[in-house]
C-alpha positions in Angstrom: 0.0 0.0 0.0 1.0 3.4 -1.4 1.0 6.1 1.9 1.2 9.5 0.7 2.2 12.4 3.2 -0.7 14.8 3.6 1.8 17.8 4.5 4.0 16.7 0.9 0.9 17.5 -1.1 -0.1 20.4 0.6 3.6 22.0 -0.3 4.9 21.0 -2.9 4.7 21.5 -6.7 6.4 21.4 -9.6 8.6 23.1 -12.3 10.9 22.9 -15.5 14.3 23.3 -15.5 15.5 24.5 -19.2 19.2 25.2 -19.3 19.4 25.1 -22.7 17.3 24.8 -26.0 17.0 21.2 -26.0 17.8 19.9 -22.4 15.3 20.2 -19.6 14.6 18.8 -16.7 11.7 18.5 -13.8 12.2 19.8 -10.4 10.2 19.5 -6.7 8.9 22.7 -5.8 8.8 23.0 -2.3 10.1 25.6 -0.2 11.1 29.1 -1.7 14.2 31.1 -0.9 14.5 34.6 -2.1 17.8 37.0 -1.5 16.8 39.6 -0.3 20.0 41.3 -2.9 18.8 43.8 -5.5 15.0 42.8 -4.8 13.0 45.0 -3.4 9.4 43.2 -3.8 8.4 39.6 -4.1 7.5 39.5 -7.7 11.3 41.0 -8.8 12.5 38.3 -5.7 10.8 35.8 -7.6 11.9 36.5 -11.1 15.3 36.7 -9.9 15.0 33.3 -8.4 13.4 31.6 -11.7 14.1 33.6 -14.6 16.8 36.1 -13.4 16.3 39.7 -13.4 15.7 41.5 -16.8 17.9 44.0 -15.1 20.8 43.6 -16.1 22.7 46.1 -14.4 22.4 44.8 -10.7 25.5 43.4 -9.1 23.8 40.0 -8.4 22.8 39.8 -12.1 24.9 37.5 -14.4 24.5 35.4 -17.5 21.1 32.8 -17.1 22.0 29.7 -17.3 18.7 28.4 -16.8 15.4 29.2 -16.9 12.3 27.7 -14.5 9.3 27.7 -15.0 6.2 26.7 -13.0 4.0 23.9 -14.3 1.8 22.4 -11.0 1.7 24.8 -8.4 1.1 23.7 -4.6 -2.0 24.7 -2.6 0.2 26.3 0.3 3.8 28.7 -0.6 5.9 29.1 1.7 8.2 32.0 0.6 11.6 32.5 3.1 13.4 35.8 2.7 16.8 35.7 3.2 18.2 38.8 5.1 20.5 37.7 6.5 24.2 38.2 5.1 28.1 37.2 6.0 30.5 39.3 5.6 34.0 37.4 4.9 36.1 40.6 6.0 34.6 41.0 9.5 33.9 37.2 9.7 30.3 38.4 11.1 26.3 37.9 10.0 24.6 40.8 9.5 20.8 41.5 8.9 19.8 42.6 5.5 16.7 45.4 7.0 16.3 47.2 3.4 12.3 47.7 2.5 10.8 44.3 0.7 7.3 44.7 -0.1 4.5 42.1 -0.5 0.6 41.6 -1.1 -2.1 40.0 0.4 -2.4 38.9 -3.0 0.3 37.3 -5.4 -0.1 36.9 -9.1 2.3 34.0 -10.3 0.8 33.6 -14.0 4.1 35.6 -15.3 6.2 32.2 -14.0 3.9 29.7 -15.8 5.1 27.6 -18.8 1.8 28.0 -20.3 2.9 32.1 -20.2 6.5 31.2 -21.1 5.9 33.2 -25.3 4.6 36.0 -23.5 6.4 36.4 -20.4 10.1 36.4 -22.3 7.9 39.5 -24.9 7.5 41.5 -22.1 11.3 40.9 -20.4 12.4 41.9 -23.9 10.3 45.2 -22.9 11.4 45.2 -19.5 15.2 44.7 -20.5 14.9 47.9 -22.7 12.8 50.2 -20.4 16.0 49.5 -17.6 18.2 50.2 -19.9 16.6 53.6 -20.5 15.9 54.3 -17.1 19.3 53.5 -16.0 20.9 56.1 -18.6 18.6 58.9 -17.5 19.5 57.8 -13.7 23.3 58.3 -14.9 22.5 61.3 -16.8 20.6 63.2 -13.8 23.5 62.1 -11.3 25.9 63.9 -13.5 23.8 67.1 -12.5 23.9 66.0 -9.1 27.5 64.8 -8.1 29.2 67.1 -10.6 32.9 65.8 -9.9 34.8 68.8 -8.6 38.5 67.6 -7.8 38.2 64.7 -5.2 34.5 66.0 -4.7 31.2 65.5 -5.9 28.9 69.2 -5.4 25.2 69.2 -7.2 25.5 71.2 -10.2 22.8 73.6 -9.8 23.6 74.5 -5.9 27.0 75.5 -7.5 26.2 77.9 -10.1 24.3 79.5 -6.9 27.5 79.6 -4.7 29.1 81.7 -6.8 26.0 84.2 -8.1 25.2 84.6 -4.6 29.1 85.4 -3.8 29.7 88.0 -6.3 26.4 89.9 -6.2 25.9 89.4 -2.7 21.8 88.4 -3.6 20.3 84.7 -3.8 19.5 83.0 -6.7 15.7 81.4 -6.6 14.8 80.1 -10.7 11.2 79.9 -11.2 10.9 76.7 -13.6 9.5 77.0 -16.4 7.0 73.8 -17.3 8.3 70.8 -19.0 9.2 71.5 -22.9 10.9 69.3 -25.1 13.5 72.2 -25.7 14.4 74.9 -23.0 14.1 78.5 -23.7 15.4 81.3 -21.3 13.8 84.6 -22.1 15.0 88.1 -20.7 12.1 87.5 -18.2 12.9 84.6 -16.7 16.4 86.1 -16.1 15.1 89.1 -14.3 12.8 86.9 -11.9 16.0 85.1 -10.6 17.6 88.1 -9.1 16.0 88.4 -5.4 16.3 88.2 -2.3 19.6 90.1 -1.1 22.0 88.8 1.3 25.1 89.9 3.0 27.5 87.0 2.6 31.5 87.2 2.0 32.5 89.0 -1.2 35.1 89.2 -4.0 37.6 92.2 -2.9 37.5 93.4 -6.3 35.1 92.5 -9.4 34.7 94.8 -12.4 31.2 96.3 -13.5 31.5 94.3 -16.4 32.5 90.9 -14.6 29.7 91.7 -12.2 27.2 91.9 -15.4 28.4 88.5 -17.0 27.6 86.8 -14.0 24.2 88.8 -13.6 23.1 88.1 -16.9 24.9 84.5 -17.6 24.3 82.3 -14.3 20.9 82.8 -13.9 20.1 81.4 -17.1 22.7 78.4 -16.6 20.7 77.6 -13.4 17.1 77.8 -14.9 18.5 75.4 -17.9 20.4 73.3 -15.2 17.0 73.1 -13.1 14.8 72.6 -16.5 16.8 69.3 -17.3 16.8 67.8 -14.2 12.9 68.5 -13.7 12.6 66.8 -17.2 14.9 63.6 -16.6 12.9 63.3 -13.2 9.8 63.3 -14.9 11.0 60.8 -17.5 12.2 58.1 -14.7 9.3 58.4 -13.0 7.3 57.9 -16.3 9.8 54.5 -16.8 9.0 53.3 -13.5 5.6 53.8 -13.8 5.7 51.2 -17.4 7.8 48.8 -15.8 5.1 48.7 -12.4 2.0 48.1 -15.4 3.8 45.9 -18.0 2.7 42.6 -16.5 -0.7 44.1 -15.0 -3.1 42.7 -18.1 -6.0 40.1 -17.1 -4.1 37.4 -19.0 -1.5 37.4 -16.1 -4.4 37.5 -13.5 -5.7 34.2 -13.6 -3.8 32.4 -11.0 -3.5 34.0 -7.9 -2.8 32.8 -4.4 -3.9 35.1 -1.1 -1.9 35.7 2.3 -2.4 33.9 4.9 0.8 34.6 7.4 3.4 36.6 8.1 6.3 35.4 10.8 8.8 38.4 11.9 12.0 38.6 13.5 12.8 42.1 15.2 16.3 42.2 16.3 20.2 41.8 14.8 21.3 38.3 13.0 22.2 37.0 16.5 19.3 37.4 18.6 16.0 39.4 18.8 12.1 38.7 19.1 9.8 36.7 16.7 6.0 37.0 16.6 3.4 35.6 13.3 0.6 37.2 12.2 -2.2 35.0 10.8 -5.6 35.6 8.6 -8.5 33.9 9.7 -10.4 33.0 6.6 -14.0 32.9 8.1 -13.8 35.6 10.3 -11.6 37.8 7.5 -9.4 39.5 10.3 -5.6 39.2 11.1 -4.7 38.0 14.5 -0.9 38.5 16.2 0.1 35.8 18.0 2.8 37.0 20.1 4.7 34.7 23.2 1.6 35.4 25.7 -1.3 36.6 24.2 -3.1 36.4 20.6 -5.1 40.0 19.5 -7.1 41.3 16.8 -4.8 43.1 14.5 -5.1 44.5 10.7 -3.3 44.5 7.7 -1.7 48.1 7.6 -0.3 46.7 11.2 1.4 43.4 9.7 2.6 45.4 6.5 4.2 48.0 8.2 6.1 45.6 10.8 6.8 43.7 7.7 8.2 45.6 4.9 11.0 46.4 7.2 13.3 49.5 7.1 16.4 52.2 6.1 19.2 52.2 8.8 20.0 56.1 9.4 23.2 57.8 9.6 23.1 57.9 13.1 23.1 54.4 13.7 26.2 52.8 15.0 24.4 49.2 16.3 22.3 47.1 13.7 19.1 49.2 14.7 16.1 46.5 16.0 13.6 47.2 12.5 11.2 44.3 12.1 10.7 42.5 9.2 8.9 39.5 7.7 11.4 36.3 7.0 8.8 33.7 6.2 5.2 34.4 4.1 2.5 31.9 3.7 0.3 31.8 0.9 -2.7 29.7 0.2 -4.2 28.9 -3.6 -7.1 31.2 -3.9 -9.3 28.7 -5.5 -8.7 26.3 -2.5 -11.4 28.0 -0.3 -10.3 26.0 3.5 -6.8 23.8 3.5 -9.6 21.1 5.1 -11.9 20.4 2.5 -10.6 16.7 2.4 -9.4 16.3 6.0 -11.3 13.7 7.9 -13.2 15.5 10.9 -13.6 12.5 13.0 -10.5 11.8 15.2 -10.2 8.4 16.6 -11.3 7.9 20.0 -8.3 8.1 22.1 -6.9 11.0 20.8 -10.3 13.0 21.0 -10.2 12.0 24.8 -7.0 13.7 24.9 -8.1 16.9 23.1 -11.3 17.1 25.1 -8.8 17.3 28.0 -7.1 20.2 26.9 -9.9 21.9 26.1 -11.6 20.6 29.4 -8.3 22.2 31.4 -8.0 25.1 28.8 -11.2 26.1 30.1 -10.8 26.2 33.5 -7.5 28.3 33.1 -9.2 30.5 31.2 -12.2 30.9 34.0 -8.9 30.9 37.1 -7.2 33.7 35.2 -10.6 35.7 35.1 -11.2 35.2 38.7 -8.3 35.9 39.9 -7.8 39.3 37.9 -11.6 40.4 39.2 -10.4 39.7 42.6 -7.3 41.5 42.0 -9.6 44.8 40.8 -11.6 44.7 43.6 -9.0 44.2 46.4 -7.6 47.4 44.8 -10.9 49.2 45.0 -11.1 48.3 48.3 -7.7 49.7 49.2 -8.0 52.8 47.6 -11.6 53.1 49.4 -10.0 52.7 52.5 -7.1 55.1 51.9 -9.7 57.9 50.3 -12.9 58.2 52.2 -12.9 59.2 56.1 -14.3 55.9 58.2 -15.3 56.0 61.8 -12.9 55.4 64.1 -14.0 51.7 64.9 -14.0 50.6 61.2 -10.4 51.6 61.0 -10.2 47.9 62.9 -10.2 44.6 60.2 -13.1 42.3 61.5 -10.1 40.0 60.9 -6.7 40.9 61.8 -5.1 39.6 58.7 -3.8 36.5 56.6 -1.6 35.4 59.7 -4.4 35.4 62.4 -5.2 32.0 63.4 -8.6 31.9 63.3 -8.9 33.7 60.1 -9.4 30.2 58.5 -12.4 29.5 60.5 -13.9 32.3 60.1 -13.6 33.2 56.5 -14.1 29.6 55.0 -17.8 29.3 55.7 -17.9 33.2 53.5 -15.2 32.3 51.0 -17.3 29.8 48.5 -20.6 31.9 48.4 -18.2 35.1 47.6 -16.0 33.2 45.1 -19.6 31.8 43.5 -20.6 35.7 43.2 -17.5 36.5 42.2 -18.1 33.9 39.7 -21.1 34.9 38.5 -19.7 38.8 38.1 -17.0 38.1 36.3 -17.7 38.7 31.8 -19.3 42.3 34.0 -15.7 43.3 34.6 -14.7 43.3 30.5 -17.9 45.7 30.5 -18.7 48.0 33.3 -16.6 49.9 35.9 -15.1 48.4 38.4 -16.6 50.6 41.5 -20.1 50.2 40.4 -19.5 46.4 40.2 -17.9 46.2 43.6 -20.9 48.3 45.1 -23.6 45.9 43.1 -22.0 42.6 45.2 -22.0 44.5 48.3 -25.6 45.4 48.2 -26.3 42.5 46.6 -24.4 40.0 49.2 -26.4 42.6 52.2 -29.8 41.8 50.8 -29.0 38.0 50.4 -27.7 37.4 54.2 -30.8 39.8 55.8 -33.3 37.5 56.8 -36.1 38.8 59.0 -36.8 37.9 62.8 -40.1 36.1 61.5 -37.8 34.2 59.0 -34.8 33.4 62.1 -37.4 32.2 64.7 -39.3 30.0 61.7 -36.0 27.9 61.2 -35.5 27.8 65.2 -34.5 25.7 66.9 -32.8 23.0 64.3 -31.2 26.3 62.4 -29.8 29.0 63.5 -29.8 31.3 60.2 -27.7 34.2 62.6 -25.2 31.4 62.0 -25.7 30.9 58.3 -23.4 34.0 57.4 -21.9 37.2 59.3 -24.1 39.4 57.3 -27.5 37.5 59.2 -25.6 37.5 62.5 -25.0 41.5 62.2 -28.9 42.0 60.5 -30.7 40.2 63.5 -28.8 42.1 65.7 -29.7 45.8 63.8 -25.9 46.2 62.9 -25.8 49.4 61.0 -25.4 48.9 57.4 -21.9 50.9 57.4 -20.2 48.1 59.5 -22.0 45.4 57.2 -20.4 46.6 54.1 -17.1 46.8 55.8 -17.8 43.4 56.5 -18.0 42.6 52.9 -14.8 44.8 51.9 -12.6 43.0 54.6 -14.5 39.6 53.3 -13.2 40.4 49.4 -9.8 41.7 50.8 -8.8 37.9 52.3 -10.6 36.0 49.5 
């Protein structure tokens, strides 16, 4: 008999290895490692991994040997990003903490064989677009590192340097709008001169120098400005193609949805992990941390996920979090239990029923004993705040030591824990002196039988006995001294 492993189907796919024209090969496709190196989202991760990056200027880039392409994908992705890094000078790891985006929804149609003709059309596109994007990126940095003897100074700060040293006024160019040719008219000139300053000067400049400069650097800087307005718009035009090349409804067919997040926060040696997890049925994230799980959302798991720029001022690897493991589940695949059996066998449903049994009464222990904590507090601040008479000052029991506290409190201590009890989801709801106050009254009006009621039970019961509260209401105890009573009651509980 065959046995196939549940967790092996639920993983893992498949895919095609072509390193050549004619040889190819199939491949598991189980876990997924993306470096974190030139990537700085999961779908350039991901074509880096399988195709290699149609850019072909990044440092990690070099000749494809081989292509893969997916041809059975798994109903559950795990996706591990690698930041971390070694560093063969130092001989230490380091944590890679640059921004890596993701989705609550991934697209992988653009990895498919069945895509393969139209995927390599558009890195053909892609391949071009970078290359044009990377010579306007060159071209604007020349205006902005223009080399100056060891130096690097931005062109157009320059050109104000020295109009602002020999005329002793600042130079502010009002742009004009973006034109396929610049033109500086007389105009445009005159704007620039404003704003006079009192900086250091030339000793000596001639009328005529003085004029040059007046009429010459202000259009340099306007042109300067023009151009590099003009490239900026151009990249961002570039960057805006290569985002929307592969968004078409073609490449939209597969997709697979989020459904967790694990993140480290802390340096490649040591730090703090927590997951965040999407409840399908309920549609709500949920962070499970070491004690506690909470409702959450998804701007909170992106944001502690994307991770982060280290600043100039940091000297330590600074403690940005950041997602190293992402789940994703087929879309189509509606629950990962469609074909999971429900019933357990016996003995092991015992067992769970036993957790859940002693789960339960944790639960209901850690309840009690944080209402009882809340209401010994009340009562201490009650008895530090409000002015008492002089003989309530005295505990009707001396404290936790005394040895006939025991005797005296145990016959009080289950019908008080039972209230207590039955009090307790108030607390998540109500304040916590109007609850306090409702069991006092409520615990006086229980134990205040009247005198027709005490001699009824005589002489086989004694109710004065039943409960402090009846011994103090036969005997016309004023009601101030019975709710002390209770206080001191909830304060040895």
């Amino acid at each position: 008999m065959n046995f196939t492993n549940p967790v092996n189907t639920l993983v893992t796919g498949e895919v095609i290895v072509e390193r050549n024209v004619n040889t190819s090969v199939r491949e598991a496709l189980r876990q997924i490692n993306i470096q974190m190196i030139d990537s700085s989202n999961l779908y350039d991760g991901l074509e880096a991994l399988w195709l290699g990056s149609a850019d072909e200027s990044l440092s990690s880039q070099q000749a494809i040997g081989e292509q893969r392409w997916l041809t059975r994908l798994p109903p559950v992705l795990f996706i591990c990003l690698n930041r971390y890094r070694f560093s063969h000078t130092t001989k230490q790891a380091s944590k890679i903490i640059a921004p890596f985006e993701f989705y609550p929804e991934l697209y992988l149609d653009r990895y498919m064989l069945a895509n393969k003709n139209l995927i390599l059309s558009k890195r053909n596109i892609a391949k071009t677009l970078y290359a044009q994007l990377h010579d306007l990126e060159k071209t604007l940095n020349s205006y902005l590192k223009y080399p100056c003897n060891d130096e690097s100074f931005a062109l157009a700060n320059a050109i104000r340097v020295v109009y602002e040293f020999a005329t002793g006024c600042r130079l502010n160019p009002t742009l004009p709008k973006r034109t396929d040719s610049i033109s500086i008219d007389q105009n445009t000139t005159n704007r620039v001169r404003q704003h006079p300053i009192v900086p250091v000067q030339p000793s000596h400049i001639s009328p005529e120098e003085l004029q040059f400069i007046q009429n010459t650097l202000p259009t340099w800087l306007t042109e300067v400005e023009a151009k590099c307005a003009n490239i900026r718009e151009d990249i961002r035009r570039l960057k805006n193609e290569l985002k929307q090349l592969y968004d078409e409804p073609q490449l939209k067919q597969t997709s697979y949805t989020l459904h967790a997040v694990c993140v480290h926060e802390g340096s490649a040696t040591l730090g703090h992990f927590w997951t965040y997890v999407y409840h399908t049925d309920r549609q709500k994230w949920y962070r499970y941390n070491d004690n506690e799980v909470c409702e959450t959302s998804w701007a909170d798991v992106f944001d502690a996920g994307i991770g982060g720029q280290r600043t100039q001022n940091d000297r330590e690897e600074p403690r940005v979090p950041s997602a190293y493991l992402l789940v994703y589940i087929n879309a189509d695949q509606k629950t990962l239990s469609n074909d999971i059996q429900h019933e357990l066998p016996v003995d092991l449903q015992r067992v769970l029923d036993d957790d859940l049994l002693l789960l339960q009464q944790q639960g209901e222990s850690i309840k009690l004993e944080q209402l009882h904590n809340d209401l010994k507090s009340k009562c201490e601040r009650i008895e530090k705040q409000q002015p008492v008479h002089r003989v309530l000052t005295i505990p009707f029991f001396a404290g936790p030591n005394a040895s006939s506290d025991s005797e005296i409190v145990k016959p009080v201590l289950d019908p008080t824990l039972r209230i207590l009890k039955t009090y307790a989801p108030k607390i998540l709801s109500i304040d916590v002196d109007r609850l306090l106050q409702e069991i006092v009254d409520k615990e006086i009006k229980t134990y205040s039988p009247t005198a027709n009621i005490i001699t009824s039970a005589l002489p086989h019961n004694d109710l004065r006995l039943q409960h402090i509260l009846s011994y103090f209401s036969a005997n016309r105890v004023e009601l101030i001294y019975r709710q002390r009573a209770i206080y001191d009651i909830i304060r040895l509980t």
